[in-house]
N, C-alpha and C positions, 0 to 999 in steps of 0.2 A: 689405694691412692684416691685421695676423695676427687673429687669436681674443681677444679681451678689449682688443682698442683699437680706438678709433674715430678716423675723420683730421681735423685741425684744419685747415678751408679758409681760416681767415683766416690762418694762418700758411706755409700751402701756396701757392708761388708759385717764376715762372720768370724771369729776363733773359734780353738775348740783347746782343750786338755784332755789330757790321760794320765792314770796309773804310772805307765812309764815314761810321760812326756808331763811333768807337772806345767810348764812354759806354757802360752799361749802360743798355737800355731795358726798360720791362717788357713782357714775350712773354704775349699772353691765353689763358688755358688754360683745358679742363676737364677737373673731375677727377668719374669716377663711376666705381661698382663697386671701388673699390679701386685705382684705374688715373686717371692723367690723359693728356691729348692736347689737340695744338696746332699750327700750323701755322708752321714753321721759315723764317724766309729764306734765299735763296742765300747762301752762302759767313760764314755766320751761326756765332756762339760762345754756345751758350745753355746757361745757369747755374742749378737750378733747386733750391728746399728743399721736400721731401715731409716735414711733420712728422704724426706719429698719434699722440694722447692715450689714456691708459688708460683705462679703463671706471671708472667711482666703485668705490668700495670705503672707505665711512666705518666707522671702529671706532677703539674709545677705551679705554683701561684706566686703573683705580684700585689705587692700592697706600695701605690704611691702616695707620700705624702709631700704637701708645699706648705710650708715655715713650720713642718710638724703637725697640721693638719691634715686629718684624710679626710681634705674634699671634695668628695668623690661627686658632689651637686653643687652648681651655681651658689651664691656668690664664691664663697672658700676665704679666708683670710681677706683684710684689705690693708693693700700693702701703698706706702707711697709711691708715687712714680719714680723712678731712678733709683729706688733702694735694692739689694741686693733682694734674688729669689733663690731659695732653697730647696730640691727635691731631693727628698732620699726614697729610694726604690727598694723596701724589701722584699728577695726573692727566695723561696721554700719550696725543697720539694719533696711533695706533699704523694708521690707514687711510692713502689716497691722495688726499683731499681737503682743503678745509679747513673745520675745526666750528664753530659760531655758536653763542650761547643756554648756555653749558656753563655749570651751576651740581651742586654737591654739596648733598647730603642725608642725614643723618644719623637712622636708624630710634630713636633716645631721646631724641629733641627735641634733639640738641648743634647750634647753631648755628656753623655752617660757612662759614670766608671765604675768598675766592679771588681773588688777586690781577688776572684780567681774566676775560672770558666766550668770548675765542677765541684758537682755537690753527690752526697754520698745520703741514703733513705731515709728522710728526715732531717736533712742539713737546713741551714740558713744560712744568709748574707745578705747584705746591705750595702748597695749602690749608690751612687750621689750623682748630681748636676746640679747647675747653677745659674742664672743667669738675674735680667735686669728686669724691675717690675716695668711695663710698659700700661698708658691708660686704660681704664674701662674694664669691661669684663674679657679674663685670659681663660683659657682651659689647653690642657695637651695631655696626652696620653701616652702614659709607658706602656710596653710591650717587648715579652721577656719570651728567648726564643732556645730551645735545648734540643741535643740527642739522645738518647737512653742506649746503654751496650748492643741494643739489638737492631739500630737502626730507627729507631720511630723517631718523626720529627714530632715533639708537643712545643705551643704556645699559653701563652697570658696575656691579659687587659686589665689593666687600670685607669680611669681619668684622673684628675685631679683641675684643680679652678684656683683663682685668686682673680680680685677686684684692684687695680692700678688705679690708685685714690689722687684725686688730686684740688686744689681747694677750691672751692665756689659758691657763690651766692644764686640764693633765688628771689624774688621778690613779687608778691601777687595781690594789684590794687584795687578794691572794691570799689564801688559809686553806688549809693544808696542801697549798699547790700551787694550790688550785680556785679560778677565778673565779668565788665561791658569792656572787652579786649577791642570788641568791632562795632562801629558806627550802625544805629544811632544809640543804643545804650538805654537806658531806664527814661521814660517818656515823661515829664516833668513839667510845673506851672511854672512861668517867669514871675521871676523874684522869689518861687520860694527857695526854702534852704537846700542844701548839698552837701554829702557829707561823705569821704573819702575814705577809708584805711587802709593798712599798709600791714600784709604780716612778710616778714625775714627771715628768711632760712638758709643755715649754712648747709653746703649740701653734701660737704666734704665728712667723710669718716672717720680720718685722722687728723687736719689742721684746722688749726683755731684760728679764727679772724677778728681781727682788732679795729681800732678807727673808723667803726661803722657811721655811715650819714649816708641821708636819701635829699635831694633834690626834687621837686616836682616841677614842672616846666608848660606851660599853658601854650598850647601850639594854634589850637582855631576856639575862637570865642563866637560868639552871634553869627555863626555862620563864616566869618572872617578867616584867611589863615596871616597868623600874627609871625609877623619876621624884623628883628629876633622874637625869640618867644620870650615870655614871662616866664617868671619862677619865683618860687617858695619854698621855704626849708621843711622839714618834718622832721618833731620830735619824737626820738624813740628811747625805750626805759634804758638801756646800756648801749654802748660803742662797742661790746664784743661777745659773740656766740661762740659758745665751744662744737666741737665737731657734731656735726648732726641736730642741734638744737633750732627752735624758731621761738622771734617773738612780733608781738605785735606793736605796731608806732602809733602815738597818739593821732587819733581821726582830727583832720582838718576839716574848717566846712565854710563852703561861701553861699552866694545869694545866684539864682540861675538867672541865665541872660538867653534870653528869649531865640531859640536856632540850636544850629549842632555846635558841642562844646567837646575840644578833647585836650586832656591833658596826659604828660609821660611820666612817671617817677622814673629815678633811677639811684642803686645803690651800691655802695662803694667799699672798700676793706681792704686791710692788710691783711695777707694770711704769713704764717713760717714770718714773726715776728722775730727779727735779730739773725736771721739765715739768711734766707731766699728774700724775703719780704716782697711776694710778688701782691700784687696788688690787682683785685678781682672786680666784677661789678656786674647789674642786671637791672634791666629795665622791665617794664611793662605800662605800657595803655591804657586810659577809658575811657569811656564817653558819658554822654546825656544828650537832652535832646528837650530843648523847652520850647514846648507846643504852644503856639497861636492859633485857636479855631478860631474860622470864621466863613460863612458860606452870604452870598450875595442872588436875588433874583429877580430880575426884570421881564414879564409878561405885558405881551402888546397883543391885541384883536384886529384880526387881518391884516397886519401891518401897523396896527397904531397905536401906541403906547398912551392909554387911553386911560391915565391915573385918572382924572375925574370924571363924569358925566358930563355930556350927555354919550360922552363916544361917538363912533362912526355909526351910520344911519344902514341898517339891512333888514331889506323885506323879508317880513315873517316866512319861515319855510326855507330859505335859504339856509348856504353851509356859511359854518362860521367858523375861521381858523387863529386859534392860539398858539403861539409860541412861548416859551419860557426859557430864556439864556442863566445859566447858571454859573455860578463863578466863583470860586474858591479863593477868598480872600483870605486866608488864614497862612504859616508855613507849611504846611504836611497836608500831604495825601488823603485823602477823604474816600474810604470805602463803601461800600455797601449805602448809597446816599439814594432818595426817593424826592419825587417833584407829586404833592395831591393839590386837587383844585376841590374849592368846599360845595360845589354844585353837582357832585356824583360825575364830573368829567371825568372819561378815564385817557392819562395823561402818560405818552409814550418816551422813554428816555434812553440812551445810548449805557449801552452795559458797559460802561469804563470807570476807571479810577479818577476820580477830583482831581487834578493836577494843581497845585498852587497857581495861579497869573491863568491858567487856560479855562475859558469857557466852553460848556457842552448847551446844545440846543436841543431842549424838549420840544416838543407838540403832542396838541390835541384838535380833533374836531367837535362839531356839536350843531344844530337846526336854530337857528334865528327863531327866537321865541319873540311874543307880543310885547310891546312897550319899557319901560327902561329895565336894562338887565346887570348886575355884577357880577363876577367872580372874583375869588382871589386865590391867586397859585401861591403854594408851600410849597420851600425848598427844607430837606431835612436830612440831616447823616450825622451818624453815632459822635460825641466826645470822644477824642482820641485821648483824654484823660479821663473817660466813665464818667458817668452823673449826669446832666441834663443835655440832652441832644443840641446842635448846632440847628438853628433854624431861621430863616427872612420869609418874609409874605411880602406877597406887591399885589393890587387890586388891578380890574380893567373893567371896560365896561364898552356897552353899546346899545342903542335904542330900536327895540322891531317895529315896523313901521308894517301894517298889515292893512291892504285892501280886502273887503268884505263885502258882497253880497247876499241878502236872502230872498227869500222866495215862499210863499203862503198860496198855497191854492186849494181854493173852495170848489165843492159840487154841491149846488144849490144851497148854501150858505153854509155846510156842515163842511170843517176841515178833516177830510175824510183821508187821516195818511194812512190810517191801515182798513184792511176788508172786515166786510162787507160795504161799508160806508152806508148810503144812507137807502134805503127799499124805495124802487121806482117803478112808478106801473109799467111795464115794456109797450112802448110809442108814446110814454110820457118826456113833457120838456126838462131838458137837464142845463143849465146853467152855469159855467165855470168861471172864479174871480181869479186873480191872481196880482196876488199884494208884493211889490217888489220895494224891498225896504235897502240902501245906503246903511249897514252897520260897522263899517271899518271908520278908519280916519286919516282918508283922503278923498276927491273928490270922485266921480265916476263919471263915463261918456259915452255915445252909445251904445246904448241900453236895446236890445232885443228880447222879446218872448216868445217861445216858439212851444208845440205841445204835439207828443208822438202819434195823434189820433183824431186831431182836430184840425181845422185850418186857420186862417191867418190871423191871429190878435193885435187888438189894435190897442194901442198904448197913449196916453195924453202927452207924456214927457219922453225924452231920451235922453237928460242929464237929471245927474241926483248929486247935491249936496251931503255930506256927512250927515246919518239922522235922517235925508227925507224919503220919503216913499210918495211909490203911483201905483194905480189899479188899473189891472188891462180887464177886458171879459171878452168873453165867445158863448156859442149855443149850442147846443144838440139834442139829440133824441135820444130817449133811453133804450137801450136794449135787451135781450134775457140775458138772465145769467147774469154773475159777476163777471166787474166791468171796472179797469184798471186805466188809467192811462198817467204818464208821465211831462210836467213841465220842464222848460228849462229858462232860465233868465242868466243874460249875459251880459257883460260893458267891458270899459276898455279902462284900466287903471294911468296913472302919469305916468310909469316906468314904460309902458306899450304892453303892457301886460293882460289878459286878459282874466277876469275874473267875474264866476260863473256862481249856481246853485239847482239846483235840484229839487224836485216836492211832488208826488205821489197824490193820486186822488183817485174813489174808488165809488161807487155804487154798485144796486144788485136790482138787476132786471126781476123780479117778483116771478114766481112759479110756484103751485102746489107741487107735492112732493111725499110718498110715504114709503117707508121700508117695516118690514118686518123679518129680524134673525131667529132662525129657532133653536135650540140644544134638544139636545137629548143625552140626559145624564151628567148634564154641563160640558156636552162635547158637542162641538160644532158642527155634526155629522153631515155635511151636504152631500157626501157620495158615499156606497158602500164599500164597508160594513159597518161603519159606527163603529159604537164601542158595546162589546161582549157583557150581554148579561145573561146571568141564570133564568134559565125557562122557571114560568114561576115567582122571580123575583118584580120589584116594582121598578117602571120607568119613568122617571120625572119629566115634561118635556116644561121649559121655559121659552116664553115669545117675547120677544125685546122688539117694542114697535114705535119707530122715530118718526117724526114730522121732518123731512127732509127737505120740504120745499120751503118757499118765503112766506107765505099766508097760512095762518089756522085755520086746523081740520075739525071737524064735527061728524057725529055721524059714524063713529068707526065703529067695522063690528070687524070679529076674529073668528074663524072656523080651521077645522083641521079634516080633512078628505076619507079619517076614519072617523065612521059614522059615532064608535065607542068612546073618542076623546070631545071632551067639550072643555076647548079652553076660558079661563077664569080672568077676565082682566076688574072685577073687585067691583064693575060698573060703571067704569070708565069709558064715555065714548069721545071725548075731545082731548088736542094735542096741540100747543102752544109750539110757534116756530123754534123749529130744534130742540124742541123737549121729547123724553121719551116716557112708556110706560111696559110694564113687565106684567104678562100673563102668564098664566101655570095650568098644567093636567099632569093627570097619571093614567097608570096602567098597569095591567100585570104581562111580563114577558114571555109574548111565545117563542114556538120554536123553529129557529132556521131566521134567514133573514125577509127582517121587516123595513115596509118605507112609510112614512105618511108625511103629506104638505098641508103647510099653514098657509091659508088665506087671507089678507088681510086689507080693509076697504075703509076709504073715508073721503071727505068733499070740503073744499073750500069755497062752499054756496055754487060756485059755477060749475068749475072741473070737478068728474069722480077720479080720485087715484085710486091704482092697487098694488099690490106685490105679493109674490110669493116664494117659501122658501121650504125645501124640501128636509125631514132629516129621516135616519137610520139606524139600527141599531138589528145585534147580530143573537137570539136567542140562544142560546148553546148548551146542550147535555153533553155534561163530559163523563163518560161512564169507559168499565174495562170490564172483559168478562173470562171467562178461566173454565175449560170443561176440561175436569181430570176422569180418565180411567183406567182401571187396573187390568191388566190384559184384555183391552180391548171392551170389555165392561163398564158403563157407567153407576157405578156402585154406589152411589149417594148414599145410599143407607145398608146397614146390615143385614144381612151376612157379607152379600157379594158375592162372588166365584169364590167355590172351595179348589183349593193347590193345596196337593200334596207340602207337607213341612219335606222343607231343603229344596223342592222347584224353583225355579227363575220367576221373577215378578217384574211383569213390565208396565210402568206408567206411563201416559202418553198425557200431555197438558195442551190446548187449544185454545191460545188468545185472541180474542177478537175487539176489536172496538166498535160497538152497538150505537157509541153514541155520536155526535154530529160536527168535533173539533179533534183535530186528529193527536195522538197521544205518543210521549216518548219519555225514554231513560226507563224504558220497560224491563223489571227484571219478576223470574219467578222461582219461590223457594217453596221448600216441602219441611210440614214442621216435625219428623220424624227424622233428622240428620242424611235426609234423602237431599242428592244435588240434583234439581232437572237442567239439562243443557238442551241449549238452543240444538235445532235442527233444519227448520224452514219456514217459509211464509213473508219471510222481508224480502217482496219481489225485487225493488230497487234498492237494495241495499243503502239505505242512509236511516236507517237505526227509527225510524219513524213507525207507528203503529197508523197505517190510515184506516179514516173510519169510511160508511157509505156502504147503500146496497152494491155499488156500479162498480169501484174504486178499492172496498175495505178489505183488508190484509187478514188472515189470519195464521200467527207465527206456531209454530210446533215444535214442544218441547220436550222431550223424552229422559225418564232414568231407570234404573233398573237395582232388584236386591233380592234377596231368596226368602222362600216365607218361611217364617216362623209359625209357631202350633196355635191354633185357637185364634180368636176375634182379633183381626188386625185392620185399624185405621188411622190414615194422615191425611193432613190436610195439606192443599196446594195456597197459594196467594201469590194471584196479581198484582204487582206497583207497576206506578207508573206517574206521568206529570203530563197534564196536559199544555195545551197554547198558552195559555194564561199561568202557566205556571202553579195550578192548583196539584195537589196529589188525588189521585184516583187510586181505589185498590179491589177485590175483587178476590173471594175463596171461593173451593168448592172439595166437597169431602171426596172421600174415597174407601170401599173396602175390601177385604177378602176372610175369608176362614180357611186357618191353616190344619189339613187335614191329617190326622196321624190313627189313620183303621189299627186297632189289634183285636184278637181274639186268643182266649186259655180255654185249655179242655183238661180236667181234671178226672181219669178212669180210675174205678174199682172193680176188683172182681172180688166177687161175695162178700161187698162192704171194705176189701181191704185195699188200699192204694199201693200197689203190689209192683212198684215202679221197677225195679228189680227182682231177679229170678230169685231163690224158685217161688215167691208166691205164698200162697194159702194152700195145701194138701186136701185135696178133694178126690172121694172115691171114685176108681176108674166107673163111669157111665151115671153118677149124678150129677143133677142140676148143677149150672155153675150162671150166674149173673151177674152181669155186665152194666153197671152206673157211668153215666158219662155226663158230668157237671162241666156245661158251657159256658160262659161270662164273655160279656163285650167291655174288654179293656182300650178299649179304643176313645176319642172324642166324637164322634161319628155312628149314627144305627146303622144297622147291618141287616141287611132283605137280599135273598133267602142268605138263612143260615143250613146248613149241611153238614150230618155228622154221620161220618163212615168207618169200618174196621176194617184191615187186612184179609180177619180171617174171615168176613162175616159174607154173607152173600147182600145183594142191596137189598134195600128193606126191610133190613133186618132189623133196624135200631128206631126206638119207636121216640120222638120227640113232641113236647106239648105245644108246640107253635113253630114257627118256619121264622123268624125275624123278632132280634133285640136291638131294644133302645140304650143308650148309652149308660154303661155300669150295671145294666140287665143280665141275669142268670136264666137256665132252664137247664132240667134234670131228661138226661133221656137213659131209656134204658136197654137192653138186648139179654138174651140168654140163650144157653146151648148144653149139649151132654159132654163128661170130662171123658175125654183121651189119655192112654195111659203114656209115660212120662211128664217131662216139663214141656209144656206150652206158652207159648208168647202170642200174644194180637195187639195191632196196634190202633187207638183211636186218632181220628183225626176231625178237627174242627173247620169248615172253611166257611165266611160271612163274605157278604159285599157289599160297601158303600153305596147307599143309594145316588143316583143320576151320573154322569159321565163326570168323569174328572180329569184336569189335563196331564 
C-alpha cells in the first residue's frame, strides 16, 4: 500500500480452482500490514483482486462571473443604473470524495440558487442570482460552503465587480493656459488680451449625450461682484459626445480689466435621448487677476518734508533723522520691496507685505554734515508682472550750520606741533604766540586762552567775526629736556554752545649726550654668556656710537678694557645731533667665558660725555672621549692580552667629556657587531654627559663575547651632540691574541714509526734507538719544551734546544738494549706558552 492510500477489504479478495472443482471458489485470506496471506491447495489456480483507495482529499472551487465576466478586479463590466445584474456562480469539485450540504452565499444579501446540493469527484454546476445595477463601483463575493462523507467542512471565494454607469458631464476651463479654479488666477496687464477654453467630457460609459451648450457667466469684474451676472455663449465643434469621449470649444477671448476677474462656464445635455432624457450639466470657475503696480515715497528730515533747499538748519555734528512713508498705490501686494538712500544711508524698514491704501514707515539716522546737503530716498519692489522693477524717488535736504574755531601756537616763532621743536639754550627766553582764528560761519563771543604750563594770557579781542583772528602771547624760560606744553582757545557759539580747539607746542632744552652699543658676533651680549664661539674661531665686535644729546660732539675717541682689541672707527672723531657712527675689531676666541667694555668719550666744547657698554661671549671645546679595554687592558695597539680561543672577552668603554659645554644623545657602538650597553656614570640621571674637572661624568659601558684564534681588533666610537647642537664623536681601538697552544710528537724506534705492535724485530740485547720528532703546531712558542718516555729513566732523551717558535721542529733522541718479547714505550711531548694567561 503506497503513502496516501489505504486498502479496501471489502473489495480485496481471492478464488481459486481445481482438478476436481473446475468453478471458482472463494480462497479465505488475510490481509494486514499492507500484505495478504492464505492457505493454497494442491495443484490449485488461485485468482486474487488487491484493490487500495486514496486517502480523502475534499476541495471545492467557485468561479463568479457578473454579465458573464469573471471580474474578479475593479471596474468589471459597466452596466447602466437600474438594468438588470447577472451572476452565475460555477461550483466544482475539484477533491477525491464526494460533497454533501453545498450551498452558495453571496457577501450583499444576492440570493443565490443552485440546481442540487451534491456533487460526485469531478462534478460541476452552475448557480445563478440577480439583481439591479446600483451607481458607482459595486463588488460582492460568492462563497461556496460543502461536506465531504467523512465529515470535513471545505470552503471557496470568489469576488466579482461591476461599475453602475450613469450619464454625466465634465467640463474643465482654462484662462490663459491656467486651471485657475481659485482666485487670483494667472497675474495679467490691464487691457491685455484673455483667452478662455473649454474642453467636454462625457463621463458616462454607456450613454450618449445630445444637445450639448455651455454658457459662460461673468460673476466679479474690476474687483466688482456683478449681480445679475453677464454671460456668453461658447461655441463648440458638435452638440453630442458619445460615451466616454471629450472635445474642445472654441477659446473665447476678451480685453482684461484691471482687478480680480472671475467668470463660471457651465454645460448642459441630454443624455438616454427618447427614454429617460435626463438632462445633466457641470460647471467650473476661473480667474485672472489684472495687476496695477504702483509704489509712492515721501521722505521728510527731522520732521520736514524738505523737497527743496535750503531745508531745516542743524549744527554740524548733530543727529539728523529721516523718515520715508511708503505707499503702495498699485492693486496687489508688494513683496520683497527695499527703501536706499543715494548717500550710503543705511535705511531701516518693517519686514511686512505692501498692502494696497496702507503705508509703512522707514527711517534712518545720520551726523549733520557742513553746509547744504541732499539726499534722495528710493522706494523699490519687484513687478508682479516681471520686467522692470516698480520704483519713486523723493529728494530732502538740510543745511549744516558749523561753528569753528582754531588755534596756531608758536614757540619763539617756530609752529612747533610736534617734538623736538625748536633747541633752546636751558635758562634761555621762550616766547609763546597764539593765533586764534573764526573759521566757521557764525559769529563767536567770548573768547578765552588758557595754556597747561604757563600763566594768564592776555588777548586784545574777546569777539571774532566769521574770518577774523587775534593774537594772545606770554613768556617763559627754557628748560632741559624736551618740553611740551598744550593750548586751548575757547568762545561761545549763538546756539550757547561752546566751541573750542586745541594746539601743541614743543621745544628742547639742549644737553650733550653720547651712547655707545657694543655686539659681539652681532649679539647684543650685555650679560653672560654671549653667544658660543669655537675656541680658536674669530670674534667680531661692532660699536654703534650716537650723539644722544642736542649739541655736536667732537673729540670722540673709542677704547675697549682688552688691551688686544683696538677698535676702528675709520677716523672719525665727530657726531652731528643724533647722528651715529660704527666701529669694528676682532679677535680670535678663547676658552671659557670672556668679557670686555667699550669706552667711549667726546665733548661739546664745554661738557665731556661718556658711556660704556659691556659685551660677552662664551669660548667653548666641545670634544668626547671613549677609553676602550679588553679585559681590563688598555690595548691600543697589538697584540694585547693573549685569551685562550673560546675564553670570555670583556670590554669596558669610559666616556668622558674633556671638553667645556656639556654633551648629550650620547650613544656608543663597537664596529665588530659588538653591542656595548650602558652601565653607569649618569649620576643625575637626565641623559646629559657633563663636562668639568669638579662636576664631569664619566658613563661606563660594558660588552662581552668569546675569543676567537689569532690577532683580534675593534673599534669602539663615541657620538654625541653637544649645546649647540654640533656632533662630536670620538674612537678608540682595542686588542687581544686569541691563543690556541698545540704540540705533536712523532716516535720511531730504529727509524720505524712503529705506532703499532709488534714493531721492527730486534735481536734480544741489541741496540735499539729511539727518534722523537717535536713540532709546535700551535699559534704561540712554547718555553720549556719537555720530552719524556714511559720506559725511560729521566734524562734519558737528549734534545737540541729546551723551546720552539711557532711551526718549529726538533729531533731528539734516546737509546736502550732489546728485551726479549714485544715491547711498548710511550713518548710524550709537553711545551708552555710563554707569560701567564687567563
Amino acid at each position: 500500500i503506497q503513502p496516501g492510500f489505504t486498502n479496501d477489504q471489502a473489495h480485496t479478495a481471492c478464488t481459486f480452482r481445481t482438478p476436481d472443482h473446475p468453478d471458482d471458489q472463494p480462497l479465505p485470506i488475510t490481509v494486514s500490514d499492507g500484505r495478504f496471506t492464505g492457505s493454497i491447495p494442491t495443484e490449485s489456480i488461485v485468482t486474487c483482486k488487491f484493490v487500495n483507495l486514496a486517502d480523502p482529499a475534499p476541495k471545492i472551487d467557485i468561479e463568479k462571473a457578473t454579465n458573464g465576466a469573471d471580474a474578479d478586479a475593479a471596474p468589471g463590466p459597466a452596466i447602466p443604473v437600474g438594468n438588470t445584474v447577472n451572476w452565475t456562480y460555477v461550483v466544482t469539485n475539484t477533491g477525491n470524495t464526494t460533497l454533501n450540504g453545498i450551498s452558495v452565499l453571496d457577501d450583499q444579501g444576492v440570493s443565490v440558487s443552485c440546481p442540487h446540493d451534491t456533487l460526485g469527484h469531478g462534478e460541476s454546476m452552475t448557480c445563478t442570482a440577480s439583481g439591479t445595477a446600483v451607481p458607482g463601483q459595486c463588488a460582492n463575493v460568492g462563497t461556496v460552503f460543502a461536506v465531504d462523507s467523512h465529515g470535513t467542512h471545505i470552503f471557496d471565494k470568489d469576488p466579482s465587480h461591476y461599475f453602475g454607469d450613469e450619464p454625466g458631464l465634465d467640463i474643465e476651463k482654462a484662462t490663459n493656459t491656467q486651471d485657475a479654479d481659485h482666485a487670483p488666477g494667472p497675474l495679467v496687464a490691464p487691457g491685455s488680451t484673455v483667452t478662455w477654453d473649454y474642453v467636454v467630457t462625457n463621463t458616462s460609459a454607456t450613454f450618449d449625450i445630445e444637445d450639448i451648450a455651455i454658457i459662460d457667466e461673468t460673476h466679479i469684474s474690476g474687483g466688482v461682484v456683478l449681480n445679475p451676472p453677464t454671460s456668453a455663449t461658447v461655441t463648440c465643434p458638435s452638440a453630442t459626445l458619445a460615451a466616454g469621449t471629450s472635445m474642445t470649444c472654441t477659446a473665447r477671448t476678451a480685453t482684461a480689466v484691471a482687478g480680480q476677474y472671475e467668470n463660471v462656464a457651465t454645460v448642459t445635455g441630454i443624455a438616454d435621448p427618447g427614454t429617460s432624457n435626463t438632462r445633466v450639466s457641470a460647471s467650473d470657475p476661473s480667474h485672472y487677476f489684472a495687476v496695477v503696480g504702483s509704489i509712492d515715497i515721501e521722505k521728510a528730515t527731522n520732521g520736514d518734508d524738505a523737497d527743496d533747499p535750503t531745508g531745516p538748519r542743524i549744527r554740524v555734528g548733530d543727529p539728523v533723522h529721516w523718515t520715508y512713508v511708503v505707499t503702495n498705490t498699485g492693486n496687489t501686494t508688494l513683496d520683497s520691496w527695499t527703501v536706499s538712500d543715494n548717500r550710503g544711508v543705511t535705511v531701516t524698514c518693517p519686514s511686512v507685505p505692501l498692502v494696497p491704501g496702507t503705508p509703512q514707515t522707514c527711517s534712518a539716522t545720520g551726523t549733520a554734515r557742513s553746509g547744504q546737503y541732499a539726499n534722495i530716498g528710493t522706494a523699490t519692489a519687484p513687478n508682479p508682472l516681471g520686467g522692470t522693477p516698480l520704483t519713486d524717488t523723493d529728494p530732502s535736504h538740510y543745511i549744516g550750520v558749523e561753528p569753528s574755531l582754531d588755534l596756531e601756537k608758536a614757540t619763539n616763532g617756530d609752529d612747533a606741533d610736534q617734538a623736538p621743536g625748536p633747541y633752546i639754550s636751558v635758562g634761555g627766553a621762550v616766547t609763546w604766540t597764539y593765533v586764534v582764528t573764526n573759521n566757521g560761519d557764525t559769529d563767536l563771543t567770548e573768547l578765552q586762552v588758557a595754556d597747561n604750563k604757563v600763566g594768564a594770557i592776555t588777548c586784545s579781542d574777546t569777539t571774532l567775526l566769521p574770518g577774523e583772528s587775534v593774537t594772545c602771547t606770554t613768556t617763559g624760560t627754557a628748560q632741559a629736556g624736551q618740553y611740551t606744553n598744550l593750548a586751548l582757545a575757547i568762545a561761545v557759539d549763538p546756539f550757547g554752545n561752546h566751541v573750542g580747539d586745541l594746539d601743541l607746542s614743543h621745544y628742547f632744552g639742549a644737553t650733550p649726550g653720547i651712547r655707545v652699543e657694543k655686539h659681539t658676533n652681532g649679539v647684543d651680549a650685555d650679560s653672560a654668556p654671549g653667544p658660543y664661539v669655537p675656541v680658536g674661531g674669530t670674534v667680531d665686535w661692532t660699536y654703534e656710537v650716537t650723539n644722544t644729546g642736542t649739541d655736536p660732539l667732537s673729540g670722540i675717541t673709542l677704547t675697549d678694557d682688552d688691551r688686544g682689541v683696538t677698535p676702528d672707527c675709520g677716523g672719525q672723531t665727530t657726531l652731528a645731533v643724533g647722528a651715529s657712527m660704527t666701529c669694528t675689531a676682532s679677535g680670535i676666541a678663547t676658552v671659557d667665558q670672556y668679557e670686555n667694555e667699550a669706552t667711549v668719550a667726546g665733548t661739546d666744547g664745554v661738557t665731556a660725555v661718556t658711556d660704556t657698554d659691556p659685551s660677552h661671549y662664551f669660548g667653548y671645546v666641545s670634544e668626547i672621549h671613549v677609553e676602550k679595554a679588553t679585559n681590563g687592558i688598555d690595548a691600543d695597539s697589538a697584540t694585547g692580552p693573549q685569551i685562550l680561543v673560546g675564553d670570555a672577552v670583556t670590554w669596558s668603554y669610559v666616556v668622558t667629556n674633556p671638553g667645556n659645554v656639556d654633551i648629550h644623545h650620547v650613544s656608543v657602538t663597537d664596529d665588530m657587531n659588538v653591542t656595548p650597553v650602558y652601565q653607569s656614570g649618569d649620576t643625575n640621571g637626565d641623559g646629559i654627559l657633563q663636562h668639568g674637572l669638579q662636576h664631569g661624568e664619566a658613563w661606563t659601558y660594558t660588552a662581552t663575547g668569546s675569543a676567537v684564534e689569532g690577532q683580534y681588533k675593534n673599534l669602539a666610537t663615541a657620538d654625541g651632540r653637544d649645546s649647540l647642537e654640533n656632533p662630536v664623536q670620538a674612537t678608540d681601538p682595542s686588542h687581544y691574541f686569541g691563543v690556541k697552544p698545540s704540540i705533536d710528537i712523532e716516535k720511531s724506534t730504529n727509524g720505524e714509526q712503529a705506532d703499532t705492535a709488534p714493531g721492527p724485530f730486534v735481536p734480544v740485547g741489541n741496540t735499539v734507538t729511539w727518534t722523537y720528532v717535536v713540532t709546535n703546531t700551535g699559534n704561540t712558542a712554547l718555553d720549556p719544551v719537555v720530552v719524556t718516555d714511559n720506559q725511560l729513566p729521566p734524562g734519558s732523551i737528549t734534545c737540541p734546544q729546551t723551546s720552539l717558535a711557532v711551526g718549529d721542529a726538533m729531533t731528539c733522541t734516546a737509546s736502550g738494549l732489546a728485551t726479549v718479547g714485544q715491547y711498548t714505550n710511550i713518548g710524550t711531548a709537553t711545551g708552555t706558552p710563554p707569560g701567564p694567561l687567563p
